[in-house]
N, C-alpha and C positions, 0 to 999 in steps of 0.2 A: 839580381838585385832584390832587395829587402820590400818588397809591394807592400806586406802587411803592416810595416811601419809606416810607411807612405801612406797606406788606407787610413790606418788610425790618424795619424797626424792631421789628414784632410779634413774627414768626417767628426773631428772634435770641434764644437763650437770655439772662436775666438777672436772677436770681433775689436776696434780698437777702444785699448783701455778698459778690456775682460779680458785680457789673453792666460787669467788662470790655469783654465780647464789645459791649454796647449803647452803653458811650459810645468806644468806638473806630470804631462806626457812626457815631453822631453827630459827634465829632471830623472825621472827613473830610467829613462834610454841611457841618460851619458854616465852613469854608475861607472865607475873604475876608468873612465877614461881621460880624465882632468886630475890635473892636482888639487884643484880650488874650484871650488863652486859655488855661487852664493845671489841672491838677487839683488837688483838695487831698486833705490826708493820710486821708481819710474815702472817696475814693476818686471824692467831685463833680467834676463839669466845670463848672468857673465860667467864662464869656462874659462880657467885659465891651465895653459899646459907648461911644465917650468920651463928653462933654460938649462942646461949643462954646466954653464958658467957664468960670468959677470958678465956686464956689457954686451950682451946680445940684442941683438934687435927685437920690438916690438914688432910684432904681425898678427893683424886683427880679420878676425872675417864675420861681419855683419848679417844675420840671416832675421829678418822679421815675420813675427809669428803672426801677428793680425790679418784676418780677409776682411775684404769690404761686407759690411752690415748694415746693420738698424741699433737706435736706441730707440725705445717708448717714449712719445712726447705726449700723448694726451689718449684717454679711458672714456670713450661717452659712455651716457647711463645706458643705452643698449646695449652697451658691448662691444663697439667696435674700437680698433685701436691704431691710434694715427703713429708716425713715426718719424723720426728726423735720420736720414743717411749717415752714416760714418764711412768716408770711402766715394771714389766715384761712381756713379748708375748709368748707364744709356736707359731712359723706360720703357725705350720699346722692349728692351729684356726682362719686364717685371710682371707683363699680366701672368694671370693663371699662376701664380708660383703658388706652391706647399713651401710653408717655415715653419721655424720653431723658435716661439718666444721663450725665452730659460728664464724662467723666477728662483729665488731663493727655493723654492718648493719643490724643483721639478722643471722639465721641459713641456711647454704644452703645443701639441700641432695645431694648426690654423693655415688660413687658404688668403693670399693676397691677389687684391684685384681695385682698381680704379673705380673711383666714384664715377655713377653715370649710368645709361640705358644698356641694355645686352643687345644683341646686334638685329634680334625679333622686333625691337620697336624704334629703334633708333635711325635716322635719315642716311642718306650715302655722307651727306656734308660733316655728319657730325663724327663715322666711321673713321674718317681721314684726319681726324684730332689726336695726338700723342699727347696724353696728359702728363703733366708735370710731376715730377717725383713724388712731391708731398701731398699730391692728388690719389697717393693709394692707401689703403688700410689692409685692418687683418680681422680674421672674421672666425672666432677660435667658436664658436657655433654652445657657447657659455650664456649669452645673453647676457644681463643685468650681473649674473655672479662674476663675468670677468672682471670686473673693479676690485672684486675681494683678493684677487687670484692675482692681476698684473698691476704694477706700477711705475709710474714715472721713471726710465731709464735703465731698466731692464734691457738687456740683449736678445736680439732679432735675427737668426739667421736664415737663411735660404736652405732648403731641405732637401736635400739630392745626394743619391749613393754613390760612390768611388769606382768606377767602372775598367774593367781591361778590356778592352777591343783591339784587338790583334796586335801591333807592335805601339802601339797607344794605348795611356791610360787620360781616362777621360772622368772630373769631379769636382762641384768647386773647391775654392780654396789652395787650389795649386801654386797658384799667389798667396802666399808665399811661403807653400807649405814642400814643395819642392825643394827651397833654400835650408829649411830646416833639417830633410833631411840628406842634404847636404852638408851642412855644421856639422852634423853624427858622422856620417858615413865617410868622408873623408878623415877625419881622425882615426877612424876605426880603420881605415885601411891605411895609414899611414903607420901604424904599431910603432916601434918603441924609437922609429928615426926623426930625425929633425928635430933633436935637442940643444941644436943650436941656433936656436932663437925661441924668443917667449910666445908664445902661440896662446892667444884669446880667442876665443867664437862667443860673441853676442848674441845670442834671441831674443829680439829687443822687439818694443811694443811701440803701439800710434804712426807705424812706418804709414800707414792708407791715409792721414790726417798730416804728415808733414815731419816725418822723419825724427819724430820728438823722440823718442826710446833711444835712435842709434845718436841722438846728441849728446845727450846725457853721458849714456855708456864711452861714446866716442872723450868727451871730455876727463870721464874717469882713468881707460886706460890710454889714454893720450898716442895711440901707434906710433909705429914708424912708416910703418905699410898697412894702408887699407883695401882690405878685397871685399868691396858690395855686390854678397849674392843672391839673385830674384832671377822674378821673369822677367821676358819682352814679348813684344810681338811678331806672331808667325802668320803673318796676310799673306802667305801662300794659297790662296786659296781664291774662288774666283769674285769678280767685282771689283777687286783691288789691283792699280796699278802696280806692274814690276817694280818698278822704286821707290815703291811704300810698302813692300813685303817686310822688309827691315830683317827678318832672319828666315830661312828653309829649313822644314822638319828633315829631320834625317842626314845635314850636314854636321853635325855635332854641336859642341857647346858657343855661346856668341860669347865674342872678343868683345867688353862690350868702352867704345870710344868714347862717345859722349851721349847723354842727355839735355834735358832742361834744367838740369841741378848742378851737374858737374863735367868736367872732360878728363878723361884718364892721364896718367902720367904717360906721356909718352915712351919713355924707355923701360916701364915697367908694362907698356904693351906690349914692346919689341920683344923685352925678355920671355914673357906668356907665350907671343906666336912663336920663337923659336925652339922653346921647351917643347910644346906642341908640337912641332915638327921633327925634331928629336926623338919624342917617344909616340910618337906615330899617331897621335892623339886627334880626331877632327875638329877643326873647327873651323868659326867664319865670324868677320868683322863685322860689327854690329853699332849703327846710332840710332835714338830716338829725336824723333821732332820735340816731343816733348814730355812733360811726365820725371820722374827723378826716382832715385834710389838710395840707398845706406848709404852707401861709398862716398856720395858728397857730407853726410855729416861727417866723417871719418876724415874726409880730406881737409874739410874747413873745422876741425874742433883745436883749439887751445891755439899753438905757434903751427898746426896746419902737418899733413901727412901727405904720401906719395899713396895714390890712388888710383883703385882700379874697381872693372866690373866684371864678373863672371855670369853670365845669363841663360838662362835655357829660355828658347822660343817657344812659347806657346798660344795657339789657334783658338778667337773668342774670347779673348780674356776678359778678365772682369762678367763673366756670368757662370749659371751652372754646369757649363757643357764646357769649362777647360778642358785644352786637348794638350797634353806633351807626347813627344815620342823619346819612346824608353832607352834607345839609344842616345841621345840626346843629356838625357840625364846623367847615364854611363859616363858620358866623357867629359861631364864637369865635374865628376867627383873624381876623376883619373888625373884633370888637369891641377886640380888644389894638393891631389894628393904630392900629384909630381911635384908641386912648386915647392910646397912646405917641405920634402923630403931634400931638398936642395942645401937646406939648411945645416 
């Protein structure tokens, strides 16, 4: 598999409502692989692959480029810089981070850490406090010149390299940059079949904020069939009861049935597991408690779509240390490819 696009893809800043930097990546990846490409006023990159002929079906596949971040909300005259979340946080995942605030100018590194005492002067009672999100800053070690330098809503990301560790790759932003290159790489292995049907891939933006890009876009190409592709979670791991694992690394890609947003078509799940069974594909049934993805704006846009999720399971999500397993990924670009080839 293509790692180096996957790196790139990860370690490009693109947080929601800046997804520039990521689909100007992608835009030079999908070169010759779309008939049409073009963005729309939400800031997606709609892909369109034609049809052979009249009346074929609409088939959408949804992949959002945004990771959870930060905007700039406030500059003291020191220097420090407060921030408002785009995207969900646990805090206990935020001390000690290195980011990168990205100005008009340039990216500048800086160290985020909670207001308060360091753990030399501070009591056991007050050790035992998890401060609230908007209780941390960034400390780009500028003093007074960072007002010149940062401003009001600027983009904030978490600063962490893209890792291989053994049959794991491990980076933020795998949410949902895994998806992406899924969009690419299933096209690309599907080559010149399944021209019988109109095939869209959206890399649509504000998915961490509420699914706003894949609405838009959903209402523009109106599907027949939507395929919402992201993470989930992989709580294989210990602390977590068996029946909140929700997916296992290494059993291949999640069937994914319902979330908090949407429930799958039912016989467009039958058709997925039996195709996967057919071509020997692994996979495993997948729900969330809660949380949402593309596929419910896809299902609910305009007179409404047949809808589905394709997921890879990933360990830690939402912080620096996403883990997928690279098989994993293998067979959700195997399962799209197969689907679309159907065609």
């Amino acid at each position: 598999m293509n790692l180096d696009l996957l790196k790139q893809l990860c370690e490009t800043p693109g947080v929601p409502g800046h997804e520039e930097r990521v689909r100007n990546v992608i835009r030079a990846e999908v070169e010759g692989l779309f008939d049409h490409v073009e963005t729309d006023p939400m800031g997606s990159l709609l892909c369109r692959r034609d049809a052979s002929g009249d009346g074929a079906p609409r088939v959408m596949l949804l992949c959002h480029m945004d990771e959870i971040g930060f905007l700039v909300s406030h500059v003291t005259e020191k220097g420090f810089v407060y921030l408002h979340p785009v995207g969900g946080f646990d805090p206990r995942n935020l001390f000690s981070r290195r980011v990168l605030v990205c100005t008009d100018d340039g990216d500048l590194p800086g160290v985020m850490n909670p207001g308060g005492k360091p753990v030399h002067i501070s009591t056991p009672e007050e050790r035992k406090k998890v401060p609230e999100v908007s209780q941390f800053f960034v400390d780009l070690g500028l003093g007074a010149a960072t007002k010149e330098k940062v401003k009001v809503g600027d983009m904030v990301v978490l600063d962490a390299p893209f890792t291989e560790m053994g049959e794991k790759v491990v980076s933020k932003a795998l949410d949902n940059r895994v998806a992406c290159w899924l969009g690419i790489e299933a096209i690309r292995a599907l080559g010149g079949a399944g021209r019988g049907a109109e095939i869209h891939v959206a890399f649509t933006t504000q998915e961490e904020v509420g699914l706003r890009g894949a609405r838009t876009a959903s209402y523009r190409v109106r599907p027949d069939i939507g395929i919402g592709i992201d993470t989930t979670l992989s709580c294989d791991t210990p602390g977590v009861p068996e029946q909140d694992r929700t997916t296992v690394q290494g059993e291949g890609f999640g069937l994914h049935v319902r979330d908090g947003s949407f429930i799958s078509d039912k016989a467009l799940v039958s058709e997925f597991e039996a195709l996967a069974k057919k071509e020997k594909i692994p996979y495993q049934r997948t729900m969330l408690r809660s949380g949402g993805q593309d596929g419910a704006a896809a299902q609910q846009a305009a007179a409404g779509a047949r809808a589905i999720g394709i997921v890879v399971g990933t360990r830690y999500i939402h912080t620096v240390t996403e883990m997928v397993q690279k098989s994993d990924i293998t067979a959700a670009r195997d399962i799209l490819a197969a689907y679309l080839r159907t065609f």
